[in-house]
C-alpha positions as CSV (number, residue, x, y, z in Angstrom):
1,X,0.0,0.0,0.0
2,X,1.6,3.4,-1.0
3,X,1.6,6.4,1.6
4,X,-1.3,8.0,-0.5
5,X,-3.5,4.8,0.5
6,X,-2.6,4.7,4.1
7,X,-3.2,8.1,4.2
8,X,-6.6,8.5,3.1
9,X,-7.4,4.9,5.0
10,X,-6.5,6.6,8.4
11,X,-8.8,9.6,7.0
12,X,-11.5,7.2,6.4
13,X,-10.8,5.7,10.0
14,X,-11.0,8.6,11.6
15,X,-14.0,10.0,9.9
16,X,-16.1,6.7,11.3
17,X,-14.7,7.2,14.8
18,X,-16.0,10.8,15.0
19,X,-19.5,9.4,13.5
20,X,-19.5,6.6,16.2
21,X,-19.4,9.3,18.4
22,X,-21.9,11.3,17.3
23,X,-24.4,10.5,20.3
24,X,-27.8,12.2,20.4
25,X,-29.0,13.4,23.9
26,X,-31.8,10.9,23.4
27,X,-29.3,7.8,23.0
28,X,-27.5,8.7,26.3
29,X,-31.5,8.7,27.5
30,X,-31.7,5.4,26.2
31,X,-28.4,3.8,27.7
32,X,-28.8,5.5,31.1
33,X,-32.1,4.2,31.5
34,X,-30.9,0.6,30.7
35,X,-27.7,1.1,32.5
36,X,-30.0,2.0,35.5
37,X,-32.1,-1.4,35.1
38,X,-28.9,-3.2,35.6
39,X,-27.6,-1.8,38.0
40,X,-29.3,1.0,40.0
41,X,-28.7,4.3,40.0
42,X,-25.4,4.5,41.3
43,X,-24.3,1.4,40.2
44,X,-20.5,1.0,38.4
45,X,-20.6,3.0,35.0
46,X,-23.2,5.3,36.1
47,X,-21.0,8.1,36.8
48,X,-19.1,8.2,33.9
49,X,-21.8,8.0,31.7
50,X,-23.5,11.3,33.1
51,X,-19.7,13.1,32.7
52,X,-20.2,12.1,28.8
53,X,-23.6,13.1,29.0
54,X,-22.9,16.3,30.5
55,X,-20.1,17.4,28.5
56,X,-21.7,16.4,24.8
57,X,-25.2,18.1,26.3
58,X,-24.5,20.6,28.8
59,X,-27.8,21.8,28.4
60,X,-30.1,18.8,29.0
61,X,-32.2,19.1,32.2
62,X,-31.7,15.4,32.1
63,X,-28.2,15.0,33.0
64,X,-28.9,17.4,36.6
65,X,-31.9,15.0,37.0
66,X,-29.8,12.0,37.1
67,X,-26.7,13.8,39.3
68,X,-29.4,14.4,41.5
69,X,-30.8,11.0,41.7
70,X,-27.3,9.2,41.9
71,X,-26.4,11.1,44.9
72,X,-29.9,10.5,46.5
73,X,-30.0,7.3,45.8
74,X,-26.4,6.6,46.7
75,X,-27.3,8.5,50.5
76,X,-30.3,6.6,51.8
77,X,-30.4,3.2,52.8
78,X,-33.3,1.0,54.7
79,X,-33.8,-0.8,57.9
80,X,-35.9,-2.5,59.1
81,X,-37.1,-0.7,62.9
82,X,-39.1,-2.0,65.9
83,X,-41.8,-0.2,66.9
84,X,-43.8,-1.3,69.8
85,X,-47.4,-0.8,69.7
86,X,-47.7,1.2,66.6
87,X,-50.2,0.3,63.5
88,X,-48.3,2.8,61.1
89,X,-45.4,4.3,61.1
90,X,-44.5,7.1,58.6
91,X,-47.5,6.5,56.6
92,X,-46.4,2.2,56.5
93,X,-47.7,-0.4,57.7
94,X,-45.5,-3.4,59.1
95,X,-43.2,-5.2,57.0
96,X,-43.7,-8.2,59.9
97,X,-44.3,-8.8,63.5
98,X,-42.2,-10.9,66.0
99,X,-42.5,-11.4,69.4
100,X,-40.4,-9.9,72.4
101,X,-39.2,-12.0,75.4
102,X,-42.2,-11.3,76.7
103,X,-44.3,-13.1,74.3
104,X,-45.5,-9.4,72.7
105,X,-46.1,-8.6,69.5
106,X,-43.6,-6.3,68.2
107,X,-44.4,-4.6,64.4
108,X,-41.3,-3.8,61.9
109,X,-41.3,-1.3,59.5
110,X,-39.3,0.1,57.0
111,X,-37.3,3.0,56.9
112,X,-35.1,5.1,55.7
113,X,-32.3,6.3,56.5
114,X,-29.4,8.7,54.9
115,X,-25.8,9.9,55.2
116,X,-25.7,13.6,55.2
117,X,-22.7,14.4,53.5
118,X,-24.2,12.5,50.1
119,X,-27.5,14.0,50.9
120,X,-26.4,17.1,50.9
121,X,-24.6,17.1,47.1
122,X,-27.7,15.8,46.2
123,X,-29.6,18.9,47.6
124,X,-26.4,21.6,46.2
125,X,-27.1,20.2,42.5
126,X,-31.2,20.8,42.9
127,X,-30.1,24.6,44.5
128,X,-28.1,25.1,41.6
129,X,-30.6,24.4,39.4
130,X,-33.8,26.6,41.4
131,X,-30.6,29.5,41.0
132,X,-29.9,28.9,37.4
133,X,-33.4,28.5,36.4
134,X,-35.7,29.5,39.6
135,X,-39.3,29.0,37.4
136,X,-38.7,25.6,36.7
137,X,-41.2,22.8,38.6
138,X,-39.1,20.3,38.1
139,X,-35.9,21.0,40.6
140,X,-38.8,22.6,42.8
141,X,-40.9,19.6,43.5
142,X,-37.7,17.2,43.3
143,X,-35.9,19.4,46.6
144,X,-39.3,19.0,48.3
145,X,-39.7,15.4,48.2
146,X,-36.1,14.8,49.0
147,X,-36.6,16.5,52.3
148,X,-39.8,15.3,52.6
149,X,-38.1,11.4,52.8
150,X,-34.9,13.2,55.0
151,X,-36.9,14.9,57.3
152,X,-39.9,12.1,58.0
153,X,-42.6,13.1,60.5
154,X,-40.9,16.6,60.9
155,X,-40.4,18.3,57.4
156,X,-39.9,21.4,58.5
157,X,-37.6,22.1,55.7
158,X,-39.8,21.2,52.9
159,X,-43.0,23.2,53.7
160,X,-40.6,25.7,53.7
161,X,-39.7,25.0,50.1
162,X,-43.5,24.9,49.5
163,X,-44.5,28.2,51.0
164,X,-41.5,29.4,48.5
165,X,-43.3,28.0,46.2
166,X,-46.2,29.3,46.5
167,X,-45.2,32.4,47.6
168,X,-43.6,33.0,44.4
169,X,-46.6,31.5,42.2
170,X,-48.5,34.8,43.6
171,X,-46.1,37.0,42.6
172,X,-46.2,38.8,39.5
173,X,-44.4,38.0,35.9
174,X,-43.5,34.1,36.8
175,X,-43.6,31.5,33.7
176,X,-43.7,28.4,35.3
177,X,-42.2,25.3,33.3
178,X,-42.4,21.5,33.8
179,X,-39.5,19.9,32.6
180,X,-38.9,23.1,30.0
181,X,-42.1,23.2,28.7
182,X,-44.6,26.3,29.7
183,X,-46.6,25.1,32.9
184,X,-49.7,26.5,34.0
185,X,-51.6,27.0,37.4
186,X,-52.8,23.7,37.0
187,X,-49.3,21.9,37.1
188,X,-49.0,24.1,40.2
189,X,-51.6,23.1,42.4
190,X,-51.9,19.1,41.3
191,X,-47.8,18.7,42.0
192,X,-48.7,20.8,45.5
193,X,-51.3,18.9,46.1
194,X,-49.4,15.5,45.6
195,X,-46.9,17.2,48.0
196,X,-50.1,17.5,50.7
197,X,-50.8,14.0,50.6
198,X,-47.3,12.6,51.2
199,X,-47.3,15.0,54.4
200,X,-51.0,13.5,55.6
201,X,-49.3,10.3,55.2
202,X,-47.0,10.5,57.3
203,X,-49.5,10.6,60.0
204,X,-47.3,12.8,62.5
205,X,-48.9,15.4,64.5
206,X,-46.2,18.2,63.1
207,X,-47.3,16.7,59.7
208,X,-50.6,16.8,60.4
209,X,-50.2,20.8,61.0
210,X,-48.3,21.4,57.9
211,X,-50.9,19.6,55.9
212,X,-53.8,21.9,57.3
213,X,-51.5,25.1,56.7
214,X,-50.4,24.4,53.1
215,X,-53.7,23.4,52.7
216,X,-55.1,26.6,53.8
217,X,-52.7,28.4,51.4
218,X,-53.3,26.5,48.4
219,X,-57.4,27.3,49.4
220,X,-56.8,31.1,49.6
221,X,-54.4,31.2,46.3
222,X,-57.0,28.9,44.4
223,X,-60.6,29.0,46.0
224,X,-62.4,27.4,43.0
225,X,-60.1,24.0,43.8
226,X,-61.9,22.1,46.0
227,X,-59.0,19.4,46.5
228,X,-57.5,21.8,49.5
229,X,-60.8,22.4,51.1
230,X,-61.0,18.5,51.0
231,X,-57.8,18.4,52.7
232,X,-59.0,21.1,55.3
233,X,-61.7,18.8,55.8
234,X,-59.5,15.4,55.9
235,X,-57.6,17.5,58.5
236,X,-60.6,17.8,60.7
237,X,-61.7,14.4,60.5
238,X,-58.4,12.7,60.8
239,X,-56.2,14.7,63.0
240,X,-58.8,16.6,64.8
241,X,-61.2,14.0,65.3
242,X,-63.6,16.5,64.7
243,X,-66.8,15.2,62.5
244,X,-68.5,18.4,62.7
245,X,-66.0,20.5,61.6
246,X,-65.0,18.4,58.7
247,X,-68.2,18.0,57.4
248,X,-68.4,21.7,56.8
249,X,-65.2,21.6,54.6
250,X,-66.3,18.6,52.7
251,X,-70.1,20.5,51.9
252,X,-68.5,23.2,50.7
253,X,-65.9,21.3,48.5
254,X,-69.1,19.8,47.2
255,X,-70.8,22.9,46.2
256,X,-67.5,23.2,44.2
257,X,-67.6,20.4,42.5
258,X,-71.0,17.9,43.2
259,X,-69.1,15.4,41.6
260,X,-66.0,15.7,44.2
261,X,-65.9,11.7,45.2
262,X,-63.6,12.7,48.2
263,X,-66.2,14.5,49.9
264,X,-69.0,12.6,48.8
265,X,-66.8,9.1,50.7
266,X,-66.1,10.9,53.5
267,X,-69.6,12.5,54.0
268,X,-70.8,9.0,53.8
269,X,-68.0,7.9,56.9
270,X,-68.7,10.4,58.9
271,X,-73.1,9.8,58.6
272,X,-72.0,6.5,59.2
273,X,-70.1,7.1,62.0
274,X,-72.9,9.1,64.1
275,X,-75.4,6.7,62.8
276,X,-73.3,4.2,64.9
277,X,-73.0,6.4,67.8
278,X,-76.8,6.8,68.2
279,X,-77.6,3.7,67.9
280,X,-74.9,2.8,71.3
């Protein structure tokens, strides 16, 4: 082969190599989700593949997403915990029951548990992201469920990043977006109200009071939505104990919306529930 040949052969080599390269930010998609299926989220390889990612798409909301999630995921782990004579605890039922030297019944559950320091890059990339791009949903309702699993029947910090939330939703010239695409006052008050019910099930009393004042938020900023009155009223019923009361949320949730099938069920509970009493 003469030097012209070889030349143009490593041309031609080289040429393919660049081409093989050529990833779209949909085929590193593809290969992190089946990377992820293999071996978790921070399994071997993971890493590296968001660094390529990253540096062929620095752009792509996805690659943040996925930072986020490997150091998450790579921070909590699960026990399994005693504790004696409870039904629930943090919104789950037992995983099993054993008995103590006593002959007692003792209920396990599942929980989580984190180390701090992983945790906390997990939480730096999501801050970076509310900096860099402060109307996007997506690194908003990502922080708040992150603290909602770190913090458990105390979440202090994420009804703070709620309040924020809404706080800012009231204020004037935002353009929410979901994921980069425009988000209205919809997307707004179904992810906050998905937010609500992970609170309720904790079933704390601090959780308890953060679900009635988010609630009573959301009410005032949307007073046509008769989810957070249903909450108001769930509230009442639940951690109040308080029939009466509740029932007056869930009427007027129903004047709403006739249709509303959460009010309508727990109308129906709490008739049944004095019908029982009167008959004692």
């Amino acid at each position: 082969m003469n030097k012209t040949k070889i030349f143009l052969s490593a041309v031609a080599a080289a040429v393919c190599a660049v081409a093989s390269a050529q990833t779209t930010a949909e085929e590193f998609q593809a290969r992190y989700d089946r990377l992820v299926r293999n071996v978790g989220y921070y399994g071997v390889g993971v890493e590296t593949l968001l660094d390529r990612w990253g540096e062929a798409f620095p752009e792509d909301m996805a690659v943040p997403a996925a930072r986020f999630r490997y150091h998450f995921e790579k921070s909590r782990h699960t026990e399994i915990v005693p504790v004696p004579g409870a039904r629930k605890h943090l919104g789950k039922t037992p995983s099993l029951t054993l008995k103590d030297a006593e002959g007692q019944d003792v209920p396990y559950f599942e929980e989580d548990f984190f180390d701090e320091t992983v945790f906390g890059e997990a939480i730096k990339i999501l801050d970076a992201q509310i900096a860099a791009q402060p109307d996007e949903l997506r690194w908003r309702f990502l922080k708040t469920e992150a603290m909602l699993a770190y913090e458990k029947e105390s979440p202090d910090l994420a009804v703070i990043e709620l309040d924020r939330l809404i706080d800012r939703d009231a204020s004037k010239g935002v353009a929410w977006t979901l994921d980069g695409a425009p988000a209205g006052a919809e997307v707004i008050q179904q992810g906050v109200g998905e937010m609500c019910a992970s609170i309720f099930a904790v079933g704390s009393p601090a959780c308890y009071e953060f679900f009635r004042s988010i609630s009573e938020k959301m009410s005032k900023r949307y007073p046509k939505n008769p989810a957070f009155i249903d909450n108001l009223g769930s509230y009442w019923l639940v951690a109040r104990d308080n029939d009466k009361q509740a029932a007056k949320y869930y009427r007027k949730a129903l004047k709403l919306d006739p249709e509303d099938y959460a009010a309508q069920r727990n109308l129906k509970i709490i008739e049944n529930r004095q019908a029982a009493a009167a008959k004692k």
